[in-house]
Biotite code that builds the C-alpha atoms (Angstrom):
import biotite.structure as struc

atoms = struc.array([
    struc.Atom([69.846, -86.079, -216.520], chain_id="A", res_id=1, res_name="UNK", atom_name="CA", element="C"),
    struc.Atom([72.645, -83.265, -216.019], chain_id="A", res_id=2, res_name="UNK", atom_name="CA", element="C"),
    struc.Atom([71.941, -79.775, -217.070], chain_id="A", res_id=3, res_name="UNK", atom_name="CA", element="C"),
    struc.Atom([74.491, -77.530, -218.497], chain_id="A", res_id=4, res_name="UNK", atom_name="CA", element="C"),
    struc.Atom([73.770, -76.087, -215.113], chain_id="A", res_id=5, res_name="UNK", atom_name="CA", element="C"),
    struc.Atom([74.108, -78.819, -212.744], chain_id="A", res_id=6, res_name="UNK", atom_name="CA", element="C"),
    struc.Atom([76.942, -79.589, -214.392], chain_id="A", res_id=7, res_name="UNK", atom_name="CA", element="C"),
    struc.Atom([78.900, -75.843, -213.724], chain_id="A", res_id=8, res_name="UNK", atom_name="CA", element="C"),
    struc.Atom([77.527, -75.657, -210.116], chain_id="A", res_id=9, res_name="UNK", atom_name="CA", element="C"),
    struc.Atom([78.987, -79.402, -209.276], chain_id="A", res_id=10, res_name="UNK", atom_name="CA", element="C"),
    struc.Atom([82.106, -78.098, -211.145], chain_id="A", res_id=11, res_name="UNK", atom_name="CA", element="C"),
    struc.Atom([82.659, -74.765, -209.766], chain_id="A", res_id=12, res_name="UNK", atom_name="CA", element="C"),
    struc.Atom([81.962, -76.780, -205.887], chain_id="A", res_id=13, res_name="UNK", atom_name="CA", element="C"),
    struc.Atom([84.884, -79.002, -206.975], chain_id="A", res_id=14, res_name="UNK", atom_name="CA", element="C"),
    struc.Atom([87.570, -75.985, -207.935], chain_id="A", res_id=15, res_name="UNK", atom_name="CA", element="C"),
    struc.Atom([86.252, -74.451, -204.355], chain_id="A", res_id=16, res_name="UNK", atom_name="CA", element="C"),
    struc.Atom([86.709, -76.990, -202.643], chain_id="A", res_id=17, res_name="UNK", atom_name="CA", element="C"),
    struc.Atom([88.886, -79.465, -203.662], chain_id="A", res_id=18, res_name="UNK", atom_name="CA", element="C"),
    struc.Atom([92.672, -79.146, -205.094], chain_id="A", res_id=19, res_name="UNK", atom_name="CA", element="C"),
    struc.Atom([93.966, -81.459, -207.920], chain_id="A", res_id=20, res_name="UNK", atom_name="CA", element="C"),
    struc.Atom([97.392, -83.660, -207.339], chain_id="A", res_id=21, res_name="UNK", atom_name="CA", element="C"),
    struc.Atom([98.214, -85.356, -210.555], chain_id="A", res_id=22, res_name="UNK", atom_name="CA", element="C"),
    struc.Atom([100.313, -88.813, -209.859], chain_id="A", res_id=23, res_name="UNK", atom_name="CA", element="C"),
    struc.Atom([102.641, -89.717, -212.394], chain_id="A", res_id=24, res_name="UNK", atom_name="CA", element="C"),
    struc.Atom([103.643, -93.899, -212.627], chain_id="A", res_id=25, res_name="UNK", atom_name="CA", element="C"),
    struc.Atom([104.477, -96.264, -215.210], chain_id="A", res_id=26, res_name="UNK", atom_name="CA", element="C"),
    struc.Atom([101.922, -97.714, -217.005], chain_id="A", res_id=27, res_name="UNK", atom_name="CA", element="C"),
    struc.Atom([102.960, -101.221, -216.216], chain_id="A", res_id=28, res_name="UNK", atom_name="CA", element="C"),
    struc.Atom([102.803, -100.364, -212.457], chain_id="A", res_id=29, res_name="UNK", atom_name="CA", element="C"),
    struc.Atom([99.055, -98.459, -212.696], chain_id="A", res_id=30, res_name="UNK", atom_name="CA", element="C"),
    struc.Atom([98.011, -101.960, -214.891], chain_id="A", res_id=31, res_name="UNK", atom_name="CA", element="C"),
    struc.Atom([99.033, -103.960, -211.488], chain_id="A", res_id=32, res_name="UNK", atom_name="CA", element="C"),
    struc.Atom([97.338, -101.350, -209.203], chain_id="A", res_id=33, res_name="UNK", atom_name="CA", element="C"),
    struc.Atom([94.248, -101.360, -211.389], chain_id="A", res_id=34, res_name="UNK", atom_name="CA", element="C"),
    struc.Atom([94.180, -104.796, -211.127], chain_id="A", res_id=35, res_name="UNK", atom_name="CA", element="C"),
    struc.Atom([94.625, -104.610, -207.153], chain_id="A", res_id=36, res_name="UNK", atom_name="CA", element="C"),
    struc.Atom([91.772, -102.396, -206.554], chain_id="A", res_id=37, res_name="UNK", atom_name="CA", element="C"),
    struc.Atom([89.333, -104.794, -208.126], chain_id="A", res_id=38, res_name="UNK", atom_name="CA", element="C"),
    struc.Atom([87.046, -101.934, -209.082], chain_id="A", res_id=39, res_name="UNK", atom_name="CA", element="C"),
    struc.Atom([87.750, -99.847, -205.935], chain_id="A", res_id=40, res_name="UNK", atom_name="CA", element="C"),
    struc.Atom([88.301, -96.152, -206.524], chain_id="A", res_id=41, res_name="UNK", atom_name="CA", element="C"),
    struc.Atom([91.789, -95.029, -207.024], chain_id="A", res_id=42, res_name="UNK", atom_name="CA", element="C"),
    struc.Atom([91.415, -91.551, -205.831], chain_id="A", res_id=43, res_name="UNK", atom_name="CA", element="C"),
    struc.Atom([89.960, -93.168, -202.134], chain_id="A", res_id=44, res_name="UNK", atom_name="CA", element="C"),
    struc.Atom([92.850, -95.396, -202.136], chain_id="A", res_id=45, res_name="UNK", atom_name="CA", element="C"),
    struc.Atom([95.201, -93.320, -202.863], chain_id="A", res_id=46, res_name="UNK", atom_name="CA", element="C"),
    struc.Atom([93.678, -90.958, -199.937], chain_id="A", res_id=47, res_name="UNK", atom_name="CA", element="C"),
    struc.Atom([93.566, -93.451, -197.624], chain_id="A", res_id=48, res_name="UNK", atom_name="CA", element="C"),
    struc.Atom([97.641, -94.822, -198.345], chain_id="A", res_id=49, res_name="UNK", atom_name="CA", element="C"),
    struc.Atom([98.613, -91.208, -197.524], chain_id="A", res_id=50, res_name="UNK", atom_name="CA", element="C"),
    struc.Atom([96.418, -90.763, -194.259], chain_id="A", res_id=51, res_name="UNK", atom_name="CA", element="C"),
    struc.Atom([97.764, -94.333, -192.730], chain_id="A", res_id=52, res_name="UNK", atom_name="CA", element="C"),
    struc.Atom([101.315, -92.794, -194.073], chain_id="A", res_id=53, res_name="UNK", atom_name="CA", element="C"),
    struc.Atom([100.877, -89.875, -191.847], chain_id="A", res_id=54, res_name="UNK", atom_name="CA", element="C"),
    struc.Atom([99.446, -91.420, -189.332], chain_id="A", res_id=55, res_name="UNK", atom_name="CA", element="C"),
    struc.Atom([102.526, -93.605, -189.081], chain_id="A", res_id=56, res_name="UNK", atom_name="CA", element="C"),
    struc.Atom([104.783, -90.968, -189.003], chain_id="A", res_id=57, res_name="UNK", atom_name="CA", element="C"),
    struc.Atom([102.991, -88.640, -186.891], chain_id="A", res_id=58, res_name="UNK", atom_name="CA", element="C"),
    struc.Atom([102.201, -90.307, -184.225], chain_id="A", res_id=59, res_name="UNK", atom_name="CA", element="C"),
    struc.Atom([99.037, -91.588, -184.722], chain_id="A", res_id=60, res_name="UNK", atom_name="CA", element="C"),
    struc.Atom([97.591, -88.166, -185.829], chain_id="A", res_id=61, res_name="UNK", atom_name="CA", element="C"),
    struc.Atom([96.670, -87.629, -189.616], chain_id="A", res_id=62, res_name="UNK", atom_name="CA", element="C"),
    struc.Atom([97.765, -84.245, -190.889], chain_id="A", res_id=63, res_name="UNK", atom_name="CA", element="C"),
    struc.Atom([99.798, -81.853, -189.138], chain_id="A", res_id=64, res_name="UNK", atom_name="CA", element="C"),
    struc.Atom([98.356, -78.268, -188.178], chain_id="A", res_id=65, res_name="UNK", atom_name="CA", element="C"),
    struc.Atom([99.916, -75.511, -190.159], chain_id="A", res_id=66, res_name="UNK", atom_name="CA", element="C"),
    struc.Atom([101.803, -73.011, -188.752], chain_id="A", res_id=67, res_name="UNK", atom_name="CA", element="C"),
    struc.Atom([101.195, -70.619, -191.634], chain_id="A", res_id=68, res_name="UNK", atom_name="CA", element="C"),
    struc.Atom([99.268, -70.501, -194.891], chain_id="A", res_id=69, res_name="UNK", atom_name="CA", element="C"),
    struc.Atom([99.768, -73.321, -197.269], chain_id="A", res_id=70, res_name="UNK", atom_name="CA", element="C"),
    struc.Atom([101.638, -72.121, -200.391], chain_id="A", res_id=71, res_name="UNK", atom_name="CA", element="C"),
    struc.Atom([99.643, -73.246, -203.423], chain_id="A", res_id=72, res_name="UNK", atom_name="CA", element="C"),
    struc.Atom([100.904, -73.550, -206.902], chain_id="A", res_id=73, res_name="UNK", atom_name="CA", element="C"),
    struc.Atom([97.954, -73.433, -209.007], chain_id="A", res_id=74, res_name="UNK", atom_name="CA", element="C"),
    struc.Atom([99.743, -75.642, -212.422], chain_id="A", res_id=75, res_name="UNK", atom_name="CA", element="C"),
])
């Protein structure tokens, strides 16, 4: 069982330490992804299209180092 408590420390971890990217797609195409995950998370699949993606393009490395500090737009 989740305490009110539980509950804000798991959420307050998650706004820490995570950021939220919001995907936008036609319903008719998220139906046919659905239905290609078979019950596989989206979110891992998703994460794991755009590491292979950079991996392609960068040489076989994943994400890039940054040469400064990431500009983030809180929406």
């Amino acid at each position: 069982m989740n305490t009110k408590a539980k509950i804000r420390a798991v959420e307050k971890y998650n706004a820490k330490t995570y950021d939220r990217i919001y995907v936008r797609m036609k319903k008719a195409d998220a139906e046919i992804l659905k239905a290609f995950l078979n019950g596989r998370s989206l979110n891992g699949f998703i994460n794991d299209a755009i590491q292979e993606k950079l991996e392609r393009e960068n040489g076989g490395q994943g994400l890039p180092e940054l040469e400064h500090e990431p500009f983030i737009d809180n929406c």
